[in-house]
N, C-alpha and C positions, 0 to 999 in steps of 0.2 A: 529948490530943496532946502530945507532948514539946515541950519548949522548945529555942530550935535549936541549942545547948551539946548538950543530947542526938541530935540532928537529927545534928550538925558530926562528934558521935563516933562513932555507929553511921555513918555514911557512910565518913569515914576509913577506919574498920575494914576494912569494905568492900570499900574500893578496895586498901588495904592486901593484903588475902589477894589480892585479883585480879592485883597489881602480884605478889605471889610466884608466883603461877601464871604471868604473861609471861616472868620469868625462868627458871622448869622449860621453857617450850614451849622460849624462846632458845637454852636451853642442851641442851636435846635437837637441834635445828634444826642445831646447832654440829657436833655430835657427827655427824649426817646427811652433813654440809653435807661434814665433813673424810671420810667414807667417801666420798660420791661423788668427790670432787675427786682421789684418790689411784685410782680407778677410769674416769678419764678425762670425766664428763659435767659439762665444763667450761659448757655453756650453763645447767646447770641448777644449776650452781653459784653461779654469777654471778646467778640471780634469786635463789637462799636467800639470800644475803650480802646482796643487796638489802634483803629483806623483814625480815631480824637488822638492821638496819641503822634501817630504819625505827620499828623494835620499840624499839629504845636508845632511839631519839630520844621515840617516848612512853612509854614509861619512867621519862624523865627530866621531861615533862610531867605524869606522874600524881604523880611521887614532890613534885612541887611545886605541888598541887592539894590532897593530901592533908595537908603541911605548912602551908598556906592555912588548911584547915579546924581541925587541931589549936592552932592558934595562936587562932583566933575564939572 
């Protein structure tokens, strides 16, 4: 079994590739978000912005989970 230096790094990793995958959805979601908004479906706008909104916020929770563990 690895010792948790190895454990802290392959997790990092990890989450690492995962936190770049939230920012490809984000940033697609964006991209979505401004076609509908200029096509009028303002209701369904207002939840995308929402849920982009909620995504920043863990985001910025993983981006400082994973700095947690590189430092251990």
């Amino acid at each position: 079994m690895p010792d948790n230096t190895d454990a802290n790094i392959a997790t990092a990793d990890v989450l690492t590739l995962l936190l770049h995958n939230q920012y490809a959805l984000s940033a697609a979601m964006e991209e979505i978000t401004n076609w509908l908004s200029e096509n009028g479906a303002t209701d369904v706008v207002a939840n995308a912005r929402g849920a982009m909104e909620t995504m920043d916020a863990n985001a910025q929770g993983i981006t400082d989970a994973i700095n947690r563990l590189r430092r251990s």
